[in-house]
FIVEX-83496 format. One record per residue: x, y, z of N, C-alpha, C in turn. Coordinates in steps of 0.2 Angstrom, whole numbers, plus 5000, padded with zeros to 4 digits. Each point is the difference from the previous one (the first is absolute). Example, Ala and Ser with C-alpha at 12.3 -4.5 7.8 and 13.67 -1.06 7.14 Angstrom:
% residues 2
506649725039499650065000500450065000
499850054996500450065001499650055003
***
This chain:
% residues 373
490250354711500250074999499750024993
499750055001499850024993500350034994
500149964993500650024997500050074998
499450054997499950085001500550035004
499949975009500350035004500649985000
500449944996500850015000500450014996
499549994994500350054994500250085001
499750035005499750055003500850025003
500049975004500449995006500750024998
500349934994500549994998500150044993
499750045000500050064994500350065005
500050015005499950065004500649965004
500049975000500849945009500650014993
499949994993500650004995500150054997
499650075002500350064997500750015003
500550044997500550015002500050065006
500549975004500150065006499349985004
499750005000499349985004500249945006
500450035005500049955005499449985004
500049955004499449965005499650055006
500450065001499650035004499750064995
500050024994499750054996499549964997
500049935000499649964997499350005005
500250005006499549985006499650085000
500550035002499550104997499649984995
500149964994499650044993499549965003
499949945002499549955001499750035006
500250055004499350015004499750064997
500350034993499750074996499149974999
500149924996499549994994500249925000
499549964997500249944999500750004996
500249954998500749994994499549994996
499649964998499749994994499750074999
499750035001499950075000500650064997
500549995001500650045001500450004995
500049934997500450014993499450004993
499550015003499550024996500050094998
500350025005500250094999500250024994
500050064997500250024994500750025005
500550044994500650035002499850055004
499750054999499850055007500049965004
499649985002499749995007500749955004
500249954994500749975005500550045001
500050064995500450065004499750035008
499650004999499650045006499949975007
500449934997500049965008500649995002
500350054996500849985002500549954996
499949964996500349984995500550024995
500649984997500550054995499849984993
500450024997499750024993500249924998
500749965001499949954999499749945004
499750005005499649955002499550004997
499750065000499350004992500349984995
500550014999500049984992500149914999
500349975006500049945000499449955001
499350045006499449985000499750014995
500050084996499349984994500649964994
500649994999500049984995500549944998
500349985006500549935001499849955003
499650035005499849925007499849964995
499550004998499549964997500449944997
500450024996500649954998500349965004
500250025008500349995003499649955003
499450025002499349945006499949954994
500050014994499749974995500649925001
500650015000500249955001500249985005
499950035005500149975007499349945002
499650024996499149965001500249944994
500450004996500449954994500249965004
500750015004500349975003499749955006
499650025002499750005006499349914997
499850044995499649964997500149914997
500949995001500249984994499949925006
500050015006500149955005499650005007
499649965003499650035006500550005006
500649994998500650025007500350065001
499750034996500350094999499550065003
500250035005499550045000500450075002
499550055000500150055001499750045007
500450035006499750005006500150085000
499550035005500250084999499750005008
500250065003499949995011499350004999
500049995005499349975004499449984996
500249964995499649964998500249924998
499449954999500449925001500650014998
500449945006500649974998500550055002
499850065000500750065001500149975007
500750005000500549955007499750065006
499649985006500050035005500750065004
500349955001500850035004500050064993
500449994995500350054995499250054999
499549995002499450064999500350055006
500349965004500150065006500650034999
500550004997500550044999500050084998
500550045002499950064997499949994991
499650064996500049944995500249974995
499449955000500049935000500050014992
500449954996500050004991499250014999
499750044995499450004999499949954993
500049955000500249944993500549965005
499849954998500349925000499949954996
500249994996500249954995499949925003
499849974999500249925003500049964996
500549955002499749944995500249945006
499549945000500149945002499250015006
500350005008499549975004499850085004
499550024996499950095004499949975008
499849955001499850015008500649985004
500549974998500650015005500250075001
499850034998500450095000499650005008
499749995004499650025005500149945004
500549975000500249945005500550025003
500350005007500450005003500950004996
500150055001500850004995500450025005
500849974997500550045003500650024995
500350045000500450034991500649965002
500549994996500749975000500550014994
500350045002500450034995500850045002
500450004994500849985003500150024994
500749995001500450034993500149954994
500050034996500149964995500649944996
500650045003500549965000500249985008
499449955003500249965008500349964998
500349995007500649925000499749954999
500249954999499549915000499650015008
500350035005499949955005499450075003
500050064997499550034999499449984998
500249974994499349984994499749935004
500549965004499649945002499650025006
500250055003499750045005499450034998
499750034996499450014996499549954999
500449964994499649935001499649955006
500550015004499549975008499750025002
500250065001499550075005499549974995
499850034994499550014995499449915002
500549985000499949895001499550035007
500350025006499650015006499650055001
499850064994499450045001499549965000
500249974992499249974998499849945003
500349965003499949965004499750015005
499950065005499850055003499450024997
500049994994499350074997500050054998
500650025000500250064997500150004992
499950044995500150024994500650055002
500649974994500650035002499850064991
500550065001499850054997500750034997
500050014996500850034997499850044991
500750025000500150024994500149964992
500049945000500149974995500950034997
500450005005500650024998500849974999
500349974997500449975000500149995007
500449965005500249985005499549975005
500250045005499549995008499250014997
499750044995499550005000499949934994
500349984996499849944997500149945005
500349995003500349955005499350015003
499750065005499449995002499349984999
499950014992499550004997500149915000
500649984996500049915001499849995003
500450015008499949955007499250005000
499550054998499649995003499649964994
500050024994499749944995500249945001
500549985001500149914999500149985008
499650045005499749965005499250035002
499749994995499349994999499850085002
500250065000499850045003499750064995
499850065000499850064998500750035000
500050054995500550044998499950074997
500150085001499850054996500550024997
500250024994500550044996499550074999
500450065003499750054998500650014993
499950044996500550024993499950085001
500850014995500050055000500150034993
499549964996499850024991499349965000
499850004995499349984999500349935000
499249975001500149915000500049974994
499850034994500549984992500450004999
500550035005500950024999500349985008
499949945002500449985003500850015002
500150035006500949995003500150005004
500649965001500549984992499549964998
500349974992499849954997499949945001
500850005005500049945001499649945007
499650075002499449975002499549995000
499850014992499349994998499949915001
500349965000499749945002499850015008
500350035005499950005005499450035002
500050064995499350044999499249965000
500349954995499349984997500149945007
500149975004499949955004499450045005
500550065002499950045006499050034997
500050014994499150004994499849945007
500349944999499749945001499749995007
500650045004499949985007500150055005
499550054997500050085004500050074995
500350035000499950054995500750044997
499950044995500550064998499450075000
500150035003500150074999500250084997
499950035000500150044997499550084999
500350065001499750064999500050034993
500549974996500250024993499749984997
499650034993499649964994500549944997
499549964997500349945002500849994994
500050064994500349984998500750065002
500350025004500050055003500949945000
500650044999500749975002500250025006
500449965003500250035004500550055001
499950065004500550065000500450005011
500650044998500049995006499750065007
499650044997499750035003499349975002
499949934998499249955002500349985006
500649985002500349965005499850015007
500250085001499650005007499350015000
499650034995499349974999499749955003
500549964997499649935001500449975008
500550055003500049965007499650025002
499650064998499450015007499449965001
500149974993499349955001500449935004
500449984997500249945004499950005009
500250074999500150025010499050005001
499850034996499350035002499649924999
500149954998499449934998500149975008
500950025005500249955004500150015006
500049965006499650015009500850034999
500549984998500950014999500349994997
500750034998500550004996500649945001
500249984998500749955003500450014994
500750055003500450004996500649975000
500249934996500649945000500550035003
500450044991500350015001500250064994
500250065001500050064997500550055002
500250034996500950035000499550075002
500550055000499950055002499550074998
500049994992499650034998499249964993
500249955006499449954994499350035001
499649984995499450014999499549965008
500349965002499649965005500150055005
500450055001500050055005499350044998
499950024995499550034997499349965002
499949955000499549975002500049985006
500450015006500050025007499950055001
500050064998499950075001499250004999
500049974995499150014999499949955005
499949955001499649955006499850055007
500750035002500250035007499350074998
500150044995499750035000499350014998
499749945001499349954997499949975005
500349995007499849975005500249955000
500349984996500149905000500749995004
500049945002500749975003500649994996
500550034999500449974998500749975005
500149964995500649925001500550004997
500649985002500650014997500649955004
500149944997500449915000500750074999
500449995008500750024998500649954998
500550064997500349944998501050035001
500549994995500450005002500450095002
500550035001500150075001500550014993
500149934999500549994995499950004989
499350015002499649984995499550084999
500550034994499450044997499349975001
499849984996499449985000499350005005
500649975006499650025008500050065001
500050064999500250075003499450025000
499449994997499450044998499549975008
500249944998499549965006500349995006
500750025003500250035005499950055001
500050054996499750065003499350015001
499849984997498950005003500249975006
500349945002500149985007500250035006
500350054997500550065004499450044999
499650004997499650084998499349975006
499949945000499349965006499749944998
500149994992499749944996500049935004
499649965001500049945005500649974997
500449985004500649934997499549945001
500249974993499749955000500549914999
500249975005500149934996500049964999
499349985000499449955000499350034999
499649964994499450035000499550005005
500149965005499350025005500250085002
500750035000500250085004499450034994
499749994994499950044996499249995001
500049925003499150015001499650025005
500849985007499450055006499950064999
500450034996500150074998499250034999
499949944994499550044995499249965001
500249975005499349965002499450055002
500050065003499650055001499950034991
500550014998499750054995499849954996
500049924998499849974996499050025001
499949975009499350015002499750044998
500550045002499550104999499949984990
500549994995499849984995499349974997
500149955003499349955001499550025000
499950045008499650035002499750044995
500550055000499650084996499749964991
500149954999499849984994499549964998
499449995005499649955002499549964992
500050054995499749994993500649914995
500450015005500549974997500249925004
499949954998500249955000500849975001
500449995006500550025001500349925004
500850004999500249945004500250045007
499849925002500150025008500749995002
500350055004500650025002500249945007
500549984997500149945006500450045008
499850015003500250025008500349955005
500450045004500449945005499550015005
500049935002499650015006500250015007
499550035002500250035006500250085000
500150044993500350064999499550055003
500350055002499350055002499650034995
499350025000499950054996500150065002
500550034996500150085000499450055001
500150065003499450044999500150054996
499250054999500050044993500549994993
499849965000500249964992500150044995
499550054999499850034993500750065003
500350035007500250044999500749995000
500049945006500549964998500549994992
499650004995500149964994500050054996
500250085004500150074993500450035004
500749955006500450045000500749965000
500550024996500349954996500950025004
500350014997501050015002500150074999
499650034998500250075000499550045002
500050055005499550055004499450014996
499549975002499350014996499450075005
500050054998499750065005499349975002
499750035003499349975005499450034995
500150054996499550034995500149954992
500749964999499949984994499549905002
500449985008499449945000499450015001
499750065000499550015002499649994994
500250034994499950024995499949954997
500549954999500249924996499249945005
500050025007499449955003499550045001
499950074997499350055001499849985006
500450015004499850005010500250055000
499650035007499850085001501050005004
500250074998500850015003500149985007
499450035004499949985007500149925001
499649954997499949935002500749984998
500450034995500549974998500650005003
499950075003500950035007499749975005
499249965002500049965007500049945000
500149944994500549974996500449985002
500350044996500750005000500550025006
499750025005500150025005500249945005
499349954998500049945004500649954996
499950004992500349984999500949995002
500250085001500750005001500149985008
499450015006500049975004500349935000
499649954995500249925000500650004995
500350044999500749984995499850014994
499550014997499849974994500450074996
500150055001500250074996500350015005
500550094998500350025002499950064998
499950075006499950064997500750034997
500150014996500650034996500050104997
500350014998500050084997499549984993
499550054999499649974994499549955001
499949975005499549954999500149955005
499849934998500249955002500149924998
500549985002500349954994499949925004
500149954996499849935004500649975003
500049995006500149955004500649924999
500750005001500149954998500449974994
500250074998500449994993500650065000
500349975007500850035001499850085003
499550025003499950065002499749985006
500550035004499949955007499950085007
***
């Protein structure tokens, strides 16, 4: 990528207020490289505020300037921006997608079959060994397990899958110079070792609790599915089940006691259609379709192959299959997510709901098999 063009980019992606979809408008006005080359008129003149100009002509530079520092100081760092090298396939198709990612470690697991794993922070022991295994028979499978780098279910996950030879992604939710908590900055740097950390924040950037859900949407957006351990009623892991469901992904949820605050988040996605899971093959057959269509759509990418049970059917229409998730997805938004004409996609899913595969619902139609009977 040419650095012009992403000095460019991340000058215009880190003005303030300037979300991902006002960023894709200015870019089809004029190149970016072009755009922050404007006087204050004319960035007036495209709709810009008086503080976003005041940031492009006279902050960024400071800002890209050390981001090109940090970036420099190691060749396991990089910087990804959509649709170009490296930006993770899956998260390029979410509604939008962060315009900046930060990386440090192995940028091409970002584009390898993932599944997110995340749970509360203060889990039981018999929660956190539950993590650990599941985590043990992803990658054993092939799968890169994906989390938050967060005390509990997400540290427990991030282990299982390093100390049994696997891939692991920690998205963050502060820059990757300000690691959190601290007290998983050794965890951090293994995870440098054997997959990657993440992040949308400049890298020296602390954590606030407004990044939190930010960064569940990436975690849901990198993964075929979500599996939620174990999570109380108002935890964040509910927030990164909202976004999967609403992304297309699968989500999963290991029930546990009625007795147990802690269960009440992931008994209710159970209640609400989430697949019960317990045992990981229930989470493989699941996402055996969405891992291929993954695959598939990403053919520039060198990828592990997904171990299958033999004998198992292939599923049909895959791509339309794999953008309708536990909550009502309308027939103009899969359309939209697989750029298939609306027509080919209601005759479809038509068939599809003939084989069980969906159900038509109010609003859309939802998958097959996960308590909606």
């Amino acid at each position: 990528m040419d650095e012009a063009y992403l000095s460019a980019w991340m000058t215009l992606a880190l003005a303030p207020k300037l979300g991902p979809k006002s960023l894709s408008q200015l870019s089809k006005l004029d190149k970016v490289e072009h755009i922050v080359g404007y006087d204050k008129a004319a960035l007036a003149s495209i709709g810009l505020s008086q503080q976003q100009i005041h940031y492009i002509t006279s902050r960024a530079k400071r800002d890209i300037d050390q981001c090109f520092e940090w970036k420099a100081q190691s060749p396991d760092r990089h910087i990804l921006v959509p649709n170009k090298s490296h930006y993770p396939s899956l998260l390029n198709q979410i509604d939008s997608p962060p315009p900046i990612l930060f990386v440090k470690g192995e940028v091409e697991v970002l584009d390898l079959p993932q599944i997110a794993m995340v749970g509360s922070r203060n889990a039981s022991a018999e929660a956190l060994q539950t993590a650990y295994a599941f985590a043990k028979d992803f990658v054993e499978h092939g799968l890169v397990v994906t989390s938050g780098l967060a005390l509990g279910i997400d540290g427990y996950a991030h282990d299982g899958a390093l100390k049994n030879a696997g891939k692991t992604i920690a998205v963050l939710g502060s820059g990757l110079e300000q690691v959190y908590p601290s007290r998983h900055r050794g965890l951090s740097q293994r995870i440098t070792e054997q997959g990657a950390l993440v992040s949308e924040f400049l890298p020296h950037i602390k954590a606030r609790s407004n990044h939190f859900p930010r960064r569940n949407r990436i975690i849901s957006g990198l993964c075929t599915g979500v599996l939620v351990v174990e999570a109380a009623e108002r935890s964040g892991s509910l927030i990164t089940a909202r976004y999967a469901a609403e992304q297309g992904r699968d989500v999963f949820a290991i029930p546990g006691s009625i007795h147990n605050p802690n269960n009440r988040g992931g008994n209710q996605l159970i209640k609400s259609g989430a697949c019960l899971v317990q045992k990981t093959q229930d989470v493989l057959n699941e996402i055996e379709i969405l891992v291929n269509w993954s695959i598939n759509s990403n053919k520039s990418v060198q990828v592990a192959t997904f171990v299958q049970n033999d004998g198992q059917e292939e599923l049909p229409f895959s791509e339309v299959l794999a953008n309708v998730g536990i909550e009502a997805t309308p027939v103009d938004i899969v359309a939209d997510r697989t750029n298939i004409p609306v027509h080919e996609v209601m005759m479809q899913l038509l068939e599809l709901e003939l084989s069980g595969h969906v159900v038509a619902v109010s609003g859309g139609y939802i998958r097959k098999g996960r308590g909606e009977l």
